[in-house]
Structures are given as structure tokens and as C-alpha cells.
VEXTI-947345 format. One record per atom (N, C-alpha, C, CB): residue in three letters; atom name; x, y, z. Coordinates in nm, 3 decimals. Glycine has a CB too. Example, Ala and Ser with C-alpha at 12.3 -4.5 7.8 and 13.67 -1.06 7.14 Angstrom:
// residues 2
+-----+------+---------+---------+---------+
: res : atom :       x :       y :       z :
+-----+------+---------+---------+---------+
: ALA :    N :   1.319 :  -0.569 :   0.780 :
: ALA :   CA :   1.230 :  -0.450 :   0.780 :
: ALA :    C :   1.320 :  -0.330 :   0.780 :
: ALA :   CB :   1.131 :  -0.447 :   0.905 :
: SER :    N :   1.285 :  -0.225 :   0.708 :
: SER :   CA :   1.367 :  -0.106 :   0.714 :
: SER :    C :   1.290 :   0.003 :   0.787 :
: SER :   CB :   1.408 :  -0.060 :   0.572 :
+-----+------+---------+---------+---------+
//
This chain:
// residues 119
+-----+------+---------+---------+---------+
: res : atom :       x :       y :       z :
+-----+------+---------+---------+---------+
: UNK :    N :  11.219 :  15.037 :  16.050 :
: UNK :   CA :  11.112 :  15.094 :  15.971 :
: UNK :    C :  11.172 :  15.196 :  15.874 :
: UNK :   CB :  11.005 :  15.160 :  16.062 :
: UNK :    N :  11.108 :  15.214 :  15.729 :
: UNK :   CA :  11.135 :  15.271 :  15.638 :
: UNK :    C :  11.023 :  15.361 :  15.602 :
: UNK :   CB :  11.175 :  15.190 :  15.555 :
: UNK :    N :  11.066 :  15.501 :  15.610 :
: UNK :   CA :  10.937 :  15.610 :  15.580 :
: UNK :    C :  10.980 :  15.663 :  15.460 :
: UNK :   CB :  10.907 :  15.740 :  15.694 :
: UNK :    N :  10.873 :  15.642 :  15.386 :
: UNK :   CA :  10.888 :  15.799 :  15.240 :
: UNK :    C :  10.760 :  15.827 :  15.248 :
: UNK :   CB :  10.933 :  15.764 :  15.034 :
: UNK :    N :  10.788 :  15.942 :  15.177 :
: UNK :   CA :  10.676 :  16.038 :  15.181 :
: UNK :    C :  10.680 :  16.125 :  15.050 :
: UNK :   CB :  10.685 :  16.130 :  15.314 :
: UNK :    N :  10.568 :  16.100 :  14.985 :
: UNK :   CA :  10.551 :  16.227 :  14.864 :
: UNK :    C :  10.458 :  16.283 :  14.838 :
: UNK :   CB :  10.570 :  16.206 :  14.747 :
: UNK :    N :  10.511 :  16.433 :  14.865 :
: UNK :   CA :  10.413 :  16.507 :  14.864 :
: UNK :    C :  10.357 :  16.580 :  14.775 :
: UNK :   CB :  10.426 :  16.560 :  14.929 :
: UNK :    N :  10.263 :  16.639 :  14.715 :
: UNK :   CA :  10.199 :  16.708 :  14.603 :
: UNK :    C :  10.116 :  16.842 :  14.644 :
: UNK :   CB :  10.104 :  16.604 :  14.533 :
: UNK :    N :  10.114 :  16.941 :  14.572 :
: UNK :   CA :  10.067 :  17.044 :  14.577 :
: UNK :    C :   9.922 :  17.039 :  14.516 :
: UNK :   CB :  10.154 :  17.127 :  14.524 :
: UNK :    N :   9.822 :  17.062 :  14.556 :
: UNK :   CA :   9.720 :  17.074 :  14.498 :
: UNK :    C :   9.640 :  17.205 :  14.428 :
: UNK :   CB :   9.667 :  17.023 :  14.574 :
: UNK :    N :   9.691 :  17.267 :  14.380 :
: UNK :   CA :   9.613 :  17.390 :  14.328 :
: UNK :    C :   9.469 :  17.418 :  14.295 :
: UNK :   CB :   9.662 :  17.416 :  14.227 :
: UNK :    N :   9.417 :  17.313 :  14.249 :
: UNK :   CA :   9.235 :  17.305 :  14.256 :
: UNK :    C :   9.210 :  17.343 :  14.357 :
: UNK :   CB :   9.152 :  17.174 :  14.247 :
: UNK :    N :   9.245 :  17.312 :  14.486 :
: UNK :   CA :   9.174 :  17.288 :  14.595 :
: UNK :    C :   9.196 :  17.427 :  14.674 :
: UNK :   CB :   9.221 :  17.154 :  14.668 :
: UNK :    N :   9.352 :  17.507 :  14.659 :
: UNK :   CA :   9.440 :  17.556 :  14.722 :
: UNK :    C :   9.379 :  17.724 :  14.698 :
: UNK :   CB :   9.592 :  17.503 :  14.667 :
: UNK :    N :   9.349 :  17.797 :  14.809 :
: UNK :   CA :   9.275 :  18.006 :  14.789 :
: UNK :    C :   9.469 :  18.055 :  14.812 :
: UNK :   CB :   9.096 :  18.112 :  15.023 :
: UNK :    N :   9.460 :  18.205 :  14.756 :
: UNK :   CA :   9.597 :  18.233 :  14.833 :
: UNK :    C :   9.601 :  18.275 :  15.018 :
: UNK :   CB :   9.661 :  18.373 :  14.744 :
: UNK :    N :   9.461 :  18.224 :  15.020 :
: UNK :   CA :   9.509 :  18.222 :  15.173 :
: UNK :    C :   9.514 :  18.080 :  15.276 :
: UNK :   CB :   9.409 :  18.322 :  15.243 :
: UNK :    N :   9.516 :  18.000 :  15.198 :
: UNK :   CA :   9.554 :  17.847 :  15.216 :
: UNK :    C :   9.550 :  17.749 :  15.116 :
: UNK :   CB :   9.478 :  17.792 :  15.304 :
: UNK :    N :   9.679 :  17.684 :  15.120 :
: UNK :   CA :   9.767 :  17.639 :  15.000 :
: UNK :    C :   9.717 :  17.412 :  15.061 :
: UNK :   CB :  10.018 :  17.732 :  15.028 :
: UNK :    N :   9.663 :  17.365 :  14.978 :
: UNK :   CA :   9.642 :  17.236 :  15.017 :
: UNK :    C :   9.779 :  17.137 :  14.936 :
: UNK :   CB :   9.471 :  17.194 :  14.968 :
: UNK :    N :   9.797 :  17.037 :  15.024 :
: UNK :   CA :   9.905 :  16.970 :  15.000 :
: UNK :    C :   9.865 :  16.826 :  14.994 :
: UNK :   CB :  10.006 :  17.001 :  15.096 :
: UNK :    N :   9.868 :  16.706 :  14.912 :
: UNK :   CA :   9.824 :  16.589 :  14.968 :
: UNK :    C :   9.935 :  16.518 :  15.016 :
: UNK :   CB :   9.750 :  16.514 :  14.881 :
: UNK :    N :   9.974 :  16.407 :  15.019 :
: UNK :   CA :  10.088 :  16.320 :  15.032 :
: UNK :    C :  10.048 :  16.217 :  15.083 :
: UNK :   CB :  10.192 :  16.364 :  15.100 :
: UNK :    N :  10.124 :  16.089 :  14.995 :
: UNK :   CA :  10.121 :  15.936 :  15.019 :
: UNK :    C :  10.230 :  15.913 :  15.122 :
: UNK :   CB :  10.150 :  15.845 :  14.878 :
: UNK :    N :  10.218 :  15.831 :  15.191 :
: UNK :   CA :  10.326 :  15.775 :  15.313 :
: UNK :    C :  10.327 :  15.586 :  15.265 :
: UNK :   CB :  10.239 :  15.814 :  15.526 :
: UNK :    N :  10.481 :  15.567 :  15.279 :
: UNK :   CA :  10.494 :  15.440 :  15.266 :
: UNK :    C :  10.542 :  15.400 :  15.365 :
: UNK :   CB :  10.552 :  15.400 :  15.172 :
: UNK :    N :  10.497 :  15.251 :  15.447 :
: UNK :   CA :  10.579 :  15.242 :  15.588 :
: UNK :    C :  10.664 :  15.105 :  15.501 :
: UNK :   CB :  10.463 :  15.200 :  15.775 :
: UNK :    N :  10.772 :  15.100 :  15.561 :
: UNK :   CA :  10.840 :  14.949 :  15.524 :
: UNK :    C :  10.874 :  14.938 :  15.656 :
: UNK :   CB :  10.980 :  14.929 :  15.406 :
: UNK :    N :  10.867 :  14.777 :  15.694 :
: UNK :   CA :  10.934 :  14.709 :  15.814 :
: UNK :    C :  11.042 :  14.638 :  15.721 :
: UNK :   CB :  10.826 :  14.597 :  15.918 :
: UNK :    N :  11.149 :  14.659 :  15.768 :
: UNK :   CA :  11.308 :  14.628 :  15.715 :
: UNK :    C :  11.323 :  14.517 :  15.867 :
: UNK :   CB :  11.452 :  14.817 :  15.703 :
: UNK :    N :  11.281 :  14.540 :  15.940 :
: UNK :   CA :  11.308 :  14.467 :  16.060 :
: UNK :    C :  11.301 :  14.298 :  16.046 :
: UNK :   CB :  11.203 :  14.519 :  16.164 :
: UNK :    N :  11.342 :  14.236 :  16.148 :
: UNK :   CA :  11.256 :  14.083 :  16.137 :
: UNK :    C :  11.180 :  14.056 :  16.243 :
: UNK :   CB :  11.346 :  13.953 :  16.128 :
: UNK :    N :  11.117 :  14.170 :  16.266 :
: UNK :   CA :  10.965 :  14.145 :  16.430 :
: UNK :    C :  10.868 :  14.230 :  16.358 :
: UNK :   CB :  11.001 :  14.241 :  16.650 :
: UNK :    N :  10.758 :  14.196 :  16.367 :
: UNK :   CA :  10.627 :  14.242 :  16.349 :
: UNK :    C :  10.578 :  14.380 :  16.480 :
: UNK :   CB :  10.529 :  14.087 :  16.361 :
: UNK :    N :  10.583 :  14.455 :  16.365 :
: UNK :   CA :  10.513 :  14.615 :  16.475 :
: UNK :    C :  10.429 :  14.698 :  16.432 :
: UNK :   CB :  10.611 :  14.731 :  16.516 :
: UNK :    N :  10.371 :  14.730 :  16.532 :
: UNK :   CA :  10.189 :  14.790 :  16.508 :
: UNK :    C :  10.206 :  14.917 :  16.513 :
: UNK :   CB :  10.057 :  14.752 :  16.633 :
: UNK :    N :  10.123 :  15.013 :  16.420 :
: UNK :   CA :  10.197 :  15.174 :  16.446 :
: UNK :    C :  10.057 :  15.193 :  16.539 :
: UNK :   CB :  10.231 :  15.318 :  16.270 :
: UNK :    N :  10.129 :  15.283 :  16.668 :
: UNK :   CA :  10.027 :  15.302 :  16.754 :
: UNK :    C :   9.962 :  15.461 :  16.694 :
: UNK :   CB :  10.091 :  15.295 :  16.920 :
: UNK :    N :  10.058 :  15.562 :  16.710 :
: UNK :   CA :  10.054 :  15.674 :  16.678 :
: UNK :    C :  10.123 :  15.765 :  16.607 :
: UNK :   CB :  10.043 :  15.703 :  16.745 :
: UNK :    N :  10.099 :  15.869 :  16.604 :
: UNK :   CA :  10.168 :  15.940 :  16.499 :
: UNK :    C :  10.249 :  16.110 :  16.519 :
: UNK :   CB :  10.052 :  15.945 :  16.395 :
: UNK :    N :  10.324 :  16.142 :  16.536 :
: UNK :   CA :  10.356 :  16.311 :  16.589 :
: UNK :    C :  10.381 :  16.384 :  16.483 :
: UNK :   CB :  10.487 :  16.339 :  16.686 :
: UNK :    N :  10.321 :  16.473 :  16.421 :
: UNK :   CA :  10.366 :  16.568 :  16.317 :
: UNK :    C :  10.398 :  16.731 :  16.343 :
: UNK :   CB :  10.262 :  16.559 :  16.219 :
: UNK :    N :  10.513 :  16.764 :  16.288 :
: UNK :   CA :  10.572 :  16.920 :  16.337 :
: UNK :    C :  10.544 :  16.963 :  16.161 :
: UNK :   CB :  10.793 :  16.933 :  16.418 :
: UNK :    N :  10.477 :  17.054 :  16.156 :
: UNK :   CA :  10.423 :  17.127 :  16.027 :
: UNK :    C :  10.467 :  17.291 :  16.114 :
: UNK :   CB :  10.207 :  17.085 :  15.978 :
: UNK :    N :  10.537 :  17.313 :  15.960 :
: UNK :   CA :  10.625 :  17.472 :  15.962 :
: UNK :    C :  10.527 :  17.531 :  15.841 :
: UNK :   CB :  10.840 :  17.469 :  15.909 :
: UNK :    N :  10.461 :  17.608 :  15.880 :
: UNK :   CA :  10.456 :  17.711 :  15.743 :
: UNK :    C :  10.561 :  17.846 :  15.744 :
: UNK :   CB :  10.288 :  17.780 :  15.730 :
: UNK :    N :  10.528 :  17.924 :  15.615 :
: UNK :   CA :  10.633 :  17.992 :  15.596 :
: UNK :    C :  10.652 :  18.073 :  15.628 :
: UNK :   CB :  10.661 :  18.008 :  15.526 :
: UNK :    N :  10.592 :  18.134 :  15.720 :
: UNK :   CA :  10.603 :  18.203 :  15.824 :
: UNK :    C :  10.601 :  18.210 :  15.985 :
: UNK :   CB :  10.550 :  18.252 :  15.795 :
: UNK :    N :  10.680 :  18.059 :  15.961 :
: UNK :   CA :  10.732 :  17.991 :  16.068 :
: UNK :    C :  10.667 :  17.947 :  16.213 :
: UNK :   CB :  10.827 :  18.061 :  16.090 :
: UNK :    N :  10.498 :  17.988 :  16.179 :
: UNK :   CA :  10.413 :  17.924 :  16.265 :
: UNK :    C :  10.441 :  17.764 :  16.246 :
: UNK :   CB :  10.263 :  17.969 :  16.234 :
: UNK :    N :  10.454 :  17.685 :  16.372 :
: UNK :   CA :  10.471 :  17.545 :  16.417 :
: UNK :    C :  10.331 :  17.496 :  16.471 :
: UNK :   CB :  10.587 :  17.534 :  16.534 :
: UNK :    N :  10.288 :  17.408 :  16.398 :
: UNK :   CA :  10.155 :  17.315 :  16.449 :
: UNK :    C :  10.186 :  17.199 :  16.456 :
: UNK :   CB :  10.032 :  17.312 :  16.367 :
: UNK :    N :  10.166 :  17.164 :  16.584 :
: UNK :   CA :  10.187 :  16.978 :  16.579 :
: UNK :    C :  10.070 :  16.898 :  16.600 :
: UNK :   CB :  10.286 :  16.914 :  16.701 :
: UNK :    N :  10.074 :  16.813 :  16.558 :
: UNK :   CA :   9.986 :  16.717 :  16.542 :
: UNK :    C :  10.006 :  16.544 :  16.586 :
: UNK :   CB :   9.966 :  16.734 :  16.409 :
: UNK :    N :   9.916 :  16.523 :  16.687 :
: UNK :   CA :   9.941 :  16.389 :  16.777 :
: UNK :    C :   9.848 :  16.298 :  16.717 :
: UNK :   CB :   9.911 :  16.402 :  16.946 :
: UNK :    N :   9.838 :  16.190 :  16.735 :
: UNK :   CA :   9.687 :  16.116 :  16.736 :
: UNK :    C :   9.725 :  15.970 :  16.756 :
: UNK :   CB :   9.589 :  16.135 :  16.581 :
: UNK :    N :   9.619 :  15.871 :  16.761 :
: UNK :   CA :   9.628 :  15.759 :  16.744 :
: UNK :    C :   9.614 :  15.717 :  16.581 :
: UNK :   CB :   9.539 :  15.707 :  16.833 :
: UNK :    N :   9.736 :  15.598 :  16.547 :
: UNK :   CA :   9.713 :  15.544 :  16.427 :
: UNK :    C :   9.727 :  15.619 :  16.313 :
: UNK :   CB :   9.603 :  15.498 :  16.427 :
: UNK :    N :   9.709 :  15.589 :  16.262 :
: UNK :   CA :   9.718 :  15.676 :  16.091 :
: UNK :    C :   9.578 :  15.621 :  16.006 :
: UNK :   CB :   9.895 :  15.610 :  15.971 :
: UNK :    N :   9.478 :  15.729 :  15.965 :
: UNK :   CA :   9.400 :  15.739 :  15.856 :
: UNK :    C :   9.285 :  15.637 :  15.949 :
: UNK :   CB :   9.476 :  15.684 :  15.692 :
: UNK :    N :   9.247 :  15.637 :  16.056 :
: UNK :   CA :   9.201 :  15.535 :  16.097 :
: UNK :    C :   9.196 :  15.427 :  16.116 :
: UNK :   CB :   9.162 :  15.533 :  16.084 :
: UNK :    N :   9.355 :  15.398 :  16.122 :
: UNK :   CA :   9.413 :  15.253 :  16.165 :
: UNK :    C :   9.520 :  15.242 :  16.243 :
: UNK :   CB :   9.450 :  15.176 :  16.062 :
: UNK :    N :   9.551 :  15.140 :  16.301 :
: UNK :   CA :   9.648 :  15.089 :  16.332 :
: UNK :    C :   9.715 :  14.962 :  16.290 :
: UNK :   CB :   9.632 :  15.091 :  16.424 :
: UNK :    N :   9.763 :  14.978 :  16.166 :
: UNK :   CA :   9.834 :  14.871 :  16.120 :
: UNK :    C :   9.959 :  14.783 :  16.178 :
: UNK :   CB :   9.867 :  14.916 :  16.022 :
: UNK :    N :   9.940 :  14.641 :  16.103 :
: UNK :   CA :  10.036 :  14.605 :  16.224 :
: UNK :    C :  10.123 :  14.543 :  16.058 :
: UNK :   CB :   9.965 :  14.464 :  16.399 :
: UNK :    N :  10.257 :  14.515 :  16.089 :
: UNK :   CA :  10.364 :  14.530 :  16.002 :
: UNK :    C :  10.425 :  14.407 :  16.041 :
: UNK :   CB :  10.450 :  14.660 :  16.012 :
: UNK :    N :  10.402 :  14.302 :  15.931 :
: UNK :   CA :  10.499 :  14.188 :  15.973 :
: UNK :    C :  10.644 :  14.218 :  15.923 :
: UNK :   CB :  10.449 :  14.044 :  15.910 :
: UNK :    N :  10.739 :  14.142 :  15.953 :
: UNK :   CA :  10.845 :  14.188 :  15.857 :
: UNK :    C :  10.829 :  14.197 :  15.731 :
: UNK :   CB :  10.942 :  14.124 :  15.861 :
: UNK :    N :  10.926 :  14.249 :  15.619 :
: UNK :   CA :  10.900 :  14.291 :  15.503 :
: UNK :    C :  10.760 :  14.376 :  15.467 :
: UNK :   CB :  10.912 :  14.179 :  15.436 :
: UNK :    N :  10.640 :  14.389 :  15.592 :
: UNK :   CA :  10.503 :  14.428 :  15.545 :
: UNK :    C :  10.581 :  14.575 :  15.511 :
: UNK :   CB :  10.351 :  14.419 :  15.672 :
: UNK :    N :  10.465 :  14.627 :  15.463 :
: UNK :   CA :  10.446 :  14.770 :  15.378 :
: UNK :    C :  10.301 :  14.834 :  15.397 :
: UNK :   CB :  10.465 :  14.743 :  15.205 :
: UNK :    N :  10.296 :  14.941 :  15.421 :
: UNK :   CA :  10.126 :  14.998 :  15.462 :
: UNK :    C :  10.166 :  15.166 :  15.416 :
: UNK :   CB :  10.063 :  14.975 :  15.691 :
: UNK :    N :  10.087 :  15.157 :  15.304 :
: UNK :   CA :  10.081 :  15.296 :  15.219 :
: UNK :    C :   9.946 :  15.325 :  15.252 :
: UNK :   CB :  10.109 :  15.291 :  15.043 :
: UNK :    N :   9.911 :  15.500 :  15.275 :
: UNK :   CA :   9.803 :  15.574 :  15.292 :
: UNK :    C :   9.811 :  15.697 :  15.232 :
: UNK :   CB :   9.774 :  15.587 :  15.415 :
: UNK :    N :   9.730 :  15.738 :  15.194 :
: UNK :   CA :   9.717 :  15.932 :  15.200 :
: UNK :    C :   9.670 :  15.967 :  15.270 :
: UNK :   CB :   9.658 :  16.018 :  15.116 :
: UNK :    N :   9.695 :  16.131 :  15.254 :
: UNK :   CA :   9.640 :  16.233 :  15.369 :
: UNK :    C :   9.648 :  16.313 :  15.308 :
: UNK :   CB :   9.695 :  16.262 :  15.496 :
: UNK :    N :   9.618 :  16.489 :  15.367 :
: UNK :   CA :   9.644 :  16.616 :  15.324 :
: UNK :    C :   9.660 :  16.700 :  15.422 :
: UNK :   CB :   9.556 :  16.661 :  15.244 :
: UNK :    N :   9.719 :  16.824 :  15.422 :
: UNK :   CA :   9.807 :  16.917 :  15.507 :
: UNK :    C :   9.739 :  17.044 :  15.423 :
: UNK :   CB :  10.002 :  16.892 :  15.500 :
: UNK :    N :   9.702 :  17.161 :  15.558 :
: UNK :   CA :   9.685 :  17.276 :  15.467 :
: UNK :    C :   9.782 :  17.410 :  15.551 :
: UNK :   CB :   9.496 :  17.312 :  15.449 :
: UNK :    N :   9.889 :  17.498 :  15.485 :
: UNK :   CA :   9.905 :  17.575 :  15.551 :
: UNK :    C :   9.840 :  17.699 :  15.493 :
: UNK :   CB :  10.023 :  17.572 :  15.580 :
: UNK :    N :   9.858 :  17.820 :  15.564 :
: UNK :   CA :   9.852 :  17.914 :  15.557 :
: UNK :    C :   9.971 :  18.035 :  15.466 :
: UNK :   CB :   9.829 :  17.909 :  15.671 :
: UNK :    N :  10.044 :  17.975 :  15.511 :
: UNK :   CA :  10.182 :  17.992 :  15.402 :
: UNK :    C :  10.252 :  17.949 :  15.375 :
: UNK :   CB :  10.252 :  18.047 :  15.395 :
: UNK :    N :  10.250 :  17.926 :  15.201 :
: UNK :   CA :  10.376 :  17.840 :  15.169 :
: UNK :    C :  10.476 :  17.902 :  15.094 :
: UNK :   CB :  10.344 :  17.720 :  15.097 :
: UNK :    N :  10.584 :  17.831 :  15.108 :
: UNK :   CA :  10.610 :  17.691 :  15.134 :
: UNK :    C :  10.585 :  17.666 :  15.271 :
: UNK :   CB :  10.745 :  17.650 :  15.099 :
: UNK :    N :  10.649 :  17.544 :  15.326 :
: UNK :   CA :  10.656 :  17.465 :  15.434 :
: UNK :    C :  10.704 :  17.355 :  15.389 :
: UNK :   CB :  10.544 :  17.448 :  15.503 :
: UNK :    N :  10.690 :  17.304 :  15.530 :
: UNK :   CA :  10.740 :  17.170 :  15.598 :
: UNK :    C :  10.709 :  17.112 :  15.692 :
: UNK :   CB :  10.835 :  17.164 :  15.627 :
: UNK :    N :  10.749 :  16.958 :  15.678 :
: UNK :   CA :  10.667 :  16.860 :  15.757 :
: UNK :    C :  10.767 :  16.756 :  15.840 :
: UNK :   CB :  10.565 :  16.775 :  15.649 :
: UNK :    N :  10.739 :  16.721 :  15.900 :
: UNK :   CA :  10.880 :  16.603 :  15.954 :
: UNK :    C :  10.781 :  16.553 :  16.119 :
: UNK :   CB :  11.110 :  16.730 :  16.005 :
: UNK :    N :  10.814 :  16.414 :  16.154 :
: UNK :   CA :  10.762 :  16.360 :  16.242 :
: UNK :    C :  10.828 :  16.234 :  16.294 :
: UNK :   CB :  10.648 :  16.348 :  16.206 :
: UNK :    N :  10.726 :  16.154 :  16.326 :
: UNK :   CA :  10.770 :  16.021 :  16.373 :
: UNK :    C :  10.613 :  15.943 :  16.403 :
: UNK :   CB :  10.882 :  16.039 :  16.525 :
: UNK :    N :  10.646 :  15.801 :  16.369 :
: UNK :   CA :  10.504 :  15.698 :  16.408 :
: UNK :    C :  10.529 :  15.622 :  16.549 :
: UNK :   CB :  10.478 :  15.558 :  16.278 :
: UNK :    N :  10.492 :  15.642 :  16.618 :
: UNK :   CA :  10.531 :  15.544 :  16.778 :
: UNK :    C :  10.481 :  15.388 :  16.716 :
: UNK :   CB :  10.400 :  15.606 :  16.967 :
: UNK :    N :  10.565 :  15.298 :  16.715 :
: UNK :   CA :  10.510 :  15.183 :  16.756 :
: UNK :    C :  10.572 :  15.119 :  16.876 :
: UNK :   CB :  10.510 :  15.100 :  16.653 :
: UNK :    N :  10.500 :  14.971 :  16.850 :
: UNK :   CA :  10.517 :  14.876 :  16.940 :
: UNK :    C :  10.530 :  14.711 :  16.888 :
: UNK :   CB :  10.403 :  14.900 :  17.028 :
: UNK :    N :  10.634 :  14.691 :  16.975 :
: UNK :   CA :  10.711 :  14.558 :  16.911 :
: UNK :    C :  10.593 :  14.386 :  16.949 :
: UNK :   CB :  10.913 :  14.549 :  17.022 :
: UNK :    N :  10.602 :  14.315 :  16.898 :
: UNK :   CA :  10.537 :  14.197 :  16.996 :
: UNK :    C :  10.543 :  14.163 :  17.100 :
: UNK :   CB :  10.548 :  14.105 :  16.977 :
: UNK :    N :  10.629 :  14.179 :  17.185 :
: UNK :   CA :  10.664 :  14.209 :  17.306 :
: UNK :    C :  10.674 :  14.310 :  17.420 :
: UNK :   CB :  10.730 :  14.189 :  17.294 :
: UNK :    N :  10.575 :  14.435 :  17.318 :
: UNK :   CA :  10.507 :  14.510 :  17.395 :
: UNK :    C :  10.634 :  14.652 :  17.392 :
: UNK :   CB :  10.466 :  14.420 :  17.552 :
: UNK :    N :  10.769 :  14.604 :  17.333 :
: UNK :   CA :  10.867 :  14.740 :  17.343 :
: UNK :    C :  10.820 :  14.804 :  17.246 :
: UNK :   CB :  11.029 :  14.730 :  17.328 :
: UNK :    N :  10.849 :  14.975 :  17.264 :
: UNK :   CA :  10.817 :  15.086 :  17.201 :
: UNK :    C :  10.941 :  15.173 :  17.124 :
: UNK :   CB :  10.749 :  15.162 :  17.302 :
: UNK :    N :  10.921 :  15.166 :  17.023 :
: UNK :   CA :  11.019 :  15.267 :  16.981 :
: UNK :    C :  10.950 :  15.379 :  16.850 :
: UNK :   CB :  11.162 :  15.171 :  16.924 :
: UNK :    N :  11.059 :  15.489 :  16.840 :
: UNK :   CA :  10.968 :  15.566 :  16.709 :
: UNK :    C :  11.018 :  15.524 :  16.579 :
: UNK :   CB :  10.981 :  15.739 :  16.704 :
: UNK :    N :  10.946 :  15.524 :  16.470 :
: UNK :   CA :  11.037 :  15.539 :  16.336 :
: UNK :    C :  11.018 :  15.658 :  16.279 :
: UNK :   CB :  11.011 :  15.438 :  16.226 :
: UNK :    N :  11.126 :  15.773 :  16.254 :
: UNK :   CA :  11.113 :  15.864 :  16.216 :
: UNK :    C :  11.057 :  15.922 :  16.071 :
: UNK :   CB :  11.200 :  15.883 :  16.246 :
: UNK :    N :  10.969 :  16.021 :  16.044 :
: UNK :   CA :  10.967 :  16.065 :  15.919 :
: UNK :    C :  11.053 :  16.210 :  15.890 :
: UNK :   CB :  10.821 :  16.073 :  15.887 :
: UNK :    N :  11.138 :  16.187 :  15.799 :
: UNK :   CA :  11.257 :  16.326 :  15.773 :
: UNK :    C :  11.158 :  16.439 :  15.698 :
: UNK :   CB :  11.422 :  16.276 :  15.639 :
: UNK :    N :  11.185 :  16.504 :  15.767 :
: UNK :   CA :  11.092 :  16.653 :  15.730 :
: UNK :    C :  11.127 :  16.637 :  15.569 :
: UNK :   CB :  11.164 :  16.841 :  15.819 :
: UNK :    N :  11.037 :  16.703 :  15.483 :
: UNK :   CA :  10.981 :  16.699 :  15.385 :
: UNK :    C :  10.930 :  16.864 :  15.363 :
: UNK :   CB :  10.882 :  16.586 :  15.397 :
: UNK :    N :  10.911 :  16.904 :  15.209 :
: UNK :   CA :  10.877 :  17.045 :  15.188 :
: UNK :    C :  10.773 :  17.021 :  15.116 :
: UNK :   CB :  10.975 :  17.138 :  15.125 :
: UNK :    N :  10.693 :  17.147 :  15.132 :
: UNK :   CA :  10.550 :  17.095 :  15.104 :
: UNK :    C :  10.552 :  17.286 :  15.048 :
: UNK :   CB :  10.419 :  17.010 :  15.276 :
: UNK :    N :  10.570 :  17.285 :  14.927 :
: UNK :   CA :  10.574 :  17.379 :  14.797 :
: UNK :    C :  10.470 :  17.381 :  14.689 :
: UNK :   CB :  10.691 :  17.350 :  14.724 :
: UNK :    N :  10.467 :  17.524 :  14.657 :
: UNK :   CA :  10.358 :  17.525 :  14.529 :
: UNK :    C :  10.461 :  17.570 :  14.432 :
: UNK :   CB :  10.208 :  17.640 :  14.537 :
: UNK :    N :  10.434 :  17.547 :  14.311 :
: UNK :   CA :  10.482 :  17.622 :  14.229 :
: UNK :    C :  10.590 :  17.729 :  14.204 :
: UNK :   CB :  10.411 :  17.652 :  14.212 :
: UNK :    N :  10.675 :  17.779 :  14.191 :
: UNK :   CA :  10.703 :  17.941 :  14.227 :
: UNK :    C :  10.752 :  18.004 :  14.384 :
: UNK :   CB :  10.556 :  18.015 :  14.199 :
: UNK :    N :  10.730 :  17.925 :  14.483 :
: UNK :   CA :  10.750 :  17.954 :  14.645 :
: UNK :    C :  10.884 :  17.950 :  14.614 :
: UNK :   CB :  10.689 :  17.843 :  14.777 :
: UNK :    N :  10.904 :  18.059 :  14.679 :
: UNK :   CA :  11.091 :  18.049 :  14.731 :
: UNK :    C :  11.137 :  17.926 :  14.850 :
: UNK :   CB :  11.143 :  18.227 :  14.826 :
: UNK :    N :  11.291 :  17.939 :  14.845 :
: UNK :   CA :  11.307 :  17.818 :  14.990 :
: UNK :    C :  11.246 :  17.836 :  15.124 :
: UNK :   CB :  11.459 :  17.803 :  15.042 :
: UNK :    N :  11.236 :  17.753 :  15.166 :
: UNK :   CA :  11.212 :  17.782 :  15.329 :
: UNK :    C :  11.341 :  17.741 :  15.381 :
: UNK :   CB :  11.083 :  17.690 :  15.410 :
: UNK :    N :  11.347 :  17.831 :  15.476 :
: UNK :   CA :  11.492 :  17.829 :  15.559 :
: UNK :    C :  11.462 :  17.720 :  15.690 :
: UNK :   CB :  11.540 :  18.014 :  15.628 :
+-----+------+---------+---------+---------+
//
């Protein structure tokens, strides 16, 4: 499995006491077996290094299933409290044969404008 992720700052939406973020996710199966994303784990850092994670079933209200070569793009949105931040996770699936493995998503920064780095 192949994850990208891009993320966008939203300023319409965003008070300075919470900064909104959207971001598209692309899944690619690079594999040659068909796999269903069961769930999803997300570790969100804001910049002041509060950690919120986030579990669930599926993504966006699905559970897509991924033949080889399939592809399953969604959005979402993330709000912290201070930014910058960051995001990084993993999707649990499951193979046709019922094996489980994760495909990782590489943490990602989730910035407005002007924010210094996050360490």
C-alpha cells in the first residue's frame, strides 16, 4: 500500500484559537492481492505538543476494498489548537485470506502561514 497525503490550511474556517486543516488521502494498492481498509490510527501533535489519537473503523464512512492497482482517495479535516502540527498514522487492513497487516501514513505537517517549525 501507497499513502500520500496533502494537506491544506484553511484560514476561512480557522479563530486564533483553532487553526482548521483539510487534507486529501490517496490509498494505492502496489500489491497483487486485494485488501479492505478496516481501520484507521491517527497520532495528531499540536504545537504544543499535546498528542490526540484517533482510532475508528474505516475511513469517511467506508471500508473500501482495494483490488490490486485500486486507488481510493477521500478528504477529511483536522483541527488543532496550536499550530503548527502534525499528523502520522497507519490504516489496518485485511488481506483475502483474512491476514492483517498496517500500511503506514508518514507523519505530515499541518501549518498555517507564518508558523515556525515544529520540532
Amino acid at each position: 500500500m501507497h499513502v500520500q497525503v496533502d494537506p491544506q490550511h484553511l484560514p476561512s474556517h480557522s479563530t486564533p484559537e483553532r487553526q482548521v486543516f483539510a487534507y486529501v488521502v490517496r490509498i494505492e494498492n502496489r500489491s497483487d492481492q486485494t485488501w479492505k481498509l478496516l481501520a484507521r490510527h491517527w497520532e495528531i501533535v499540536d504545537a504544543r505538543g499535546r498528542t490526540v489519537t484517533v482510532d475508528g473503523e474505516g475511513v469517511v464512512g467506508e471500508q473500501p476494498l482495494l483490488p490490486p492497482g485500486g486507488v481510493f482517495v477521500y478528504d477529511s479535516f483536522v483541527t488543532l489548537d496550536a499550530a503548527p502540527g502534525r499528523m502520522g498514522g497507519y490504516y489496518l487492513m485485511q488481506g483475502a485470506w483474512g491476514e492483517q497487516g498496517r500500511a503506514p501514513i508518514a507523519p505530515f505537517r499541518l501549518a498555517a502561514a507564518g508558523d515556525t517549525l515544529l520540532n
